[in-house]
C-alpha positions in Angstrom: -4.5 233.7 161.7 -8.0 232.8 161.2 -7.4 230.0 159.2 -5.0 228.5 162.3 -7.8 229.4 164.4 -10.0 227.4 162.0 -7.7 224.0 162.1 -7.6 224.9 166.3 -11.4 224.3 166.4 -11.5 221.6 164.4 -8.7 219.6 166.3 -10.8 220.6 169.8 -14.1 219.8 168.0 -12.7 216.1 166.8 -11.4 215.5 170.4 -14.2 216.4 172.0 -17.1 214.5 169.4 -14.7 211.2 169.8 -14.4 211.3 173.4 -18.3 212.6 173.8 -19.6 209.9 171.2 -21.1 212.4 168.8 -21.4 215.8 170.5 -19.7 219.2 169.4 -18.2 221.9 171.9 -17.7 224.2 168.2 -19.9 223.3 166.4 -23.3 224.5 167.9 -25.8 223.9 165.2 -25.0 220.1 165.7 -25.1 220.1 169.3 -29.3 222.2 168.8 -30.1 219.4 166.5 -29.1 217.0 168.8 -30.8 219.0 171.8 -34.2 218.6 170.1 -34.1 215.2 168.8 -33.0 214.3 172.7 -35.8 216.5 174.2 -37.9 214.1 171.6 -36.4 210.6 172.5 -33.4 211.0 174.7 -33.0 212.9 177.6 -29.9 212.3 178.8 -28.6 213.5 175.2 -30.4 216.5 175.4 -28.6 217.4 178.5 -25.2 216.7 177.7 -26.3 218.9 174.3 -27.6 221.8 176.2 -24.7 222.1 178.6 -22.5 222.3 175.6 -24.4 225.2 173.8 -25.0 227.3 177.5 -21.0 227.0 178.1 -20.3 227.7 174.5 -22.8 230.8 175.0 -21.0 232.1 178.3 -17.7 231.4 176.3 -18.7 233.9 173.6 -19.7 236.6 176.5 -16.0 236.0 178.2 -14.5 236.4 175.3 -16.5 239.3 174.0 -15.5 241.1 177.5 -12.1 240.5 177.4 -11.6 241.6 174.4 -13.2 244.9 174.8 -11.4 245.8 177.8 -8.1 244.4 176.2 -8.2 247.6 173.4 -6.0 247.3 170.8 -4.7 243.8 172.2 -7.7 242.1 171.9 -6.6 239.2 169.6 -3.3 238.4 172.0 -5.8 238.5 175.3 -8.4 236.8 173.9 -6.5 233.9 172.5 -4.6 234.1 176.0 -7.6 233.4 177.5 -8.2 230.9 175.3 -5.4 229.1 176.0 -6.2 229.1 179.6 -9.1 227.2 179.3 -7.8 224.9 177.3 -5.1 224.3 180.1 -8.1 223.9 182.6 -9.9 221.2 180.3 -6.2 219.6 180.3 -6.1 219.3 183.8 -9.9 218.1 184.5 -9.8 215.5 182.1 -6.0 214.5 183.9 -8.2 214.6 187.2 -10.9 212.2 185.4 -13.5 214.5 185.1 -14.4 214.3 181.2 -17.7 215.6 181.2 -16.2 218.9 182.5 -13.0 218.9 180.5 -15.6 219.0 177.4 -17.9 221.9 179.2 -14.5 223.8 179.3 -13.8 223.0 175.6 -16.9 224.7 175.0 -16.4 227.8 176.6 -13.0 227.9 174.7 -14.3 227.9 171.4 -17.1 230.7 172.6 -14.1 232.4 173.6 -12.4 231.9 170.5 -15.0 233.4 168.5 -13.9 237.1 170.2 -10.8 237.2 168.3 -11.6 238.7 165.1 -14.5 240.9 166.9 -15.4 244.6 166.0 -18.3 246.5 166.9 -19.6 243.4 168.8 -19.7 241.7 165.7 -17.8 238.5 165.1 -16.1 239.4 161.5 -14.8 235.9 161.1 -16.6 233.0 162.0 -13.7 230.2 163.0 -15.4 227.8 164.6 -18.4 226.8 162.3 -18.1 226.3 158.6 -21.7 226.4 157.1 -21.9 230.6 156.7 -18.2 230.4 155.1 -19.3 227.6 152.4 -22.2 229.6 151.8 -19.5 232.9 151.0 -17.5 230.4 149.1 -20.6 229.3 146.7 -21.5 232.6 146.5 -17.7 233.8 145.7 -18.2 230.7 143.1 -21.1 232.1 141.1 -19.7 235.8 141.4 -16.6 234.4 139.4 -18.5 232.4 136.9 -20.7 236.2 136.3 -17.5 237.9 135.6 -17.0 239.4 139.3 -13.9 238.6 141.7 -11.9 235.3 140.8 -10.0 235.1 144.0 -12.6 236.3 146.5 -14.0 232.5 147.1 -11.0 231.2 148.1 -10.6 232.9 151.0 -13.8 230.8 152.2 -12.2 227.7 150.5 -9.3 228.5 153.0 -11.0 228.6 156.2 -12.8 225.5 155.6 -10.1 223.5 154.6 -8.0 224.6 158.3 -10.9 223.0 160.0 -10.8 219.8 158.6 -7.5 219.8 158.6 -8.0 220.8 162.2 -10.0 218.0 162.9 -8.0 215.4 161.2 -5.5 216.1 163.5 -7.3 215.9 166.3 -8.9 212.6 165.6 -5.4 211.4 164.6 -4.0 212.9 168.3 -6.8 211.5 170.4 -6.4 208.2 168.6 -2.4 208.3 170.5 -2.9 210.1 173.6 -6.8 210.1 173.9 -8.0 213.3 175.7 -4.4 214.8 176.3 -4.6 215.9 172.9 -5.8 219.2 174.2 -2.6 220.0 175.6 -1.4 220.4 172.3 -4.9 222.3 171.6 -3.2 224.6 174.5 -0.2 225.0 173.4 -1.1 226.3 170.0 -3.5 229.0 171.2 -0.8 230.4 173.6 1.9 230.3 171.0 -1.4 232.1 168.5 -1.4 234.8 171.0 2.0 235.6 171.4 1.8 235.8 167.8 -1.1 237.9 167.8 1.1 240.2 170.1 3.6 240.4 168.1 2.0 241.2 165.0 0.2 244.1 166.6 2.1 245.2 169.7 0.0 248.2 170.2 
């Protein structure tokens, strides 16, 4: 599951970065540096950076509160609502309206993030990569010291379902341009009937 949620990102993130020219709506440490070099030399950039990371943001609260008062089906809810904003982004960008269809990305992949939360703690990162190839180096030189020979690829996993993610998505926007997220919709609702059915309770 996290590993499709992983590849989901990655396919939104590539839509979104080729249709934005170079901005993120996953990937938020990209869209900060690109908030302070624009606050430096481009303004406009700066904006479209620091709408991203604000909707992101609120899409981490939504789908922190849905989850909690979803109980024991968080994951199905969660990636339900997920799924519904995806549809919404679908339907602003049919209505023309790209610069929202990406805010709305953005708040899906907050969302997202509330799948594999405990405690209000996001177990699994699935939407950025960096903290799960530092695990995997890390998994690396515990294997090399004699520890856990399997633990790193786990890490190795989860990386690779992003950029396969996102090769997808650049290979879908590159046919049907932003109505790739359909697809992007579509997967997240069929993720959460999954999720539902895995764990009914």
């Amino acid at each position: 599951m996290a590993v499709a949620l992983a590849a989901l990102a990655g396919f939104v993130d590539a839509i979104a970065f080729l249709q934005l020219g170079g901005f993120f709506v996953s990937f938020m440490s990209g869209n900060s540096t690109r908030l302070g070099v624009g606050l430096a030399q481009a303004p406009v950039a700066a904006l479209i950076a620091g709408g991203l990371i604000v909707c992101f943001v609120l899409g981490v609260v939504t789908g922190s509160l849905v989850g909690r008062h979803a109980g024991r089906r968080q994951r199905p809810a969660v990636l339900g609502v997920v799924a519904l904003i995806l549809s919404l982004a679908g339907m602003a960008h049919l209505a023309g309206l790209v610069h929202p269809s990406a805010l709305l990305l953005a708040v899906a992949m907050g969302a997202e993030n509330a799948t594999f939360e405990r405690d209000g703690e996001a177990r699994i990162g699935v939407t950025y990569m960096t903290g799960a190839l530092v695990k995997l180096g890390q998994g690396l030189a515990s294997a090399f010291t004699g520890g856990d020979r399997k633990a790193w690829l786990a890490y190795l996993f989860l990386w690779a379902g992003l950029v396969s993610g996102a090769f997808l998505g650049a290979m879908a926007y590159s046919a049907v341009a932003g109505q790739a997220v359909w697809c992007a919709a579509g997967v997240a609702a069929l993720l959460s009937l999954l999720a539902l059915i895995i764990n009914p309770e």
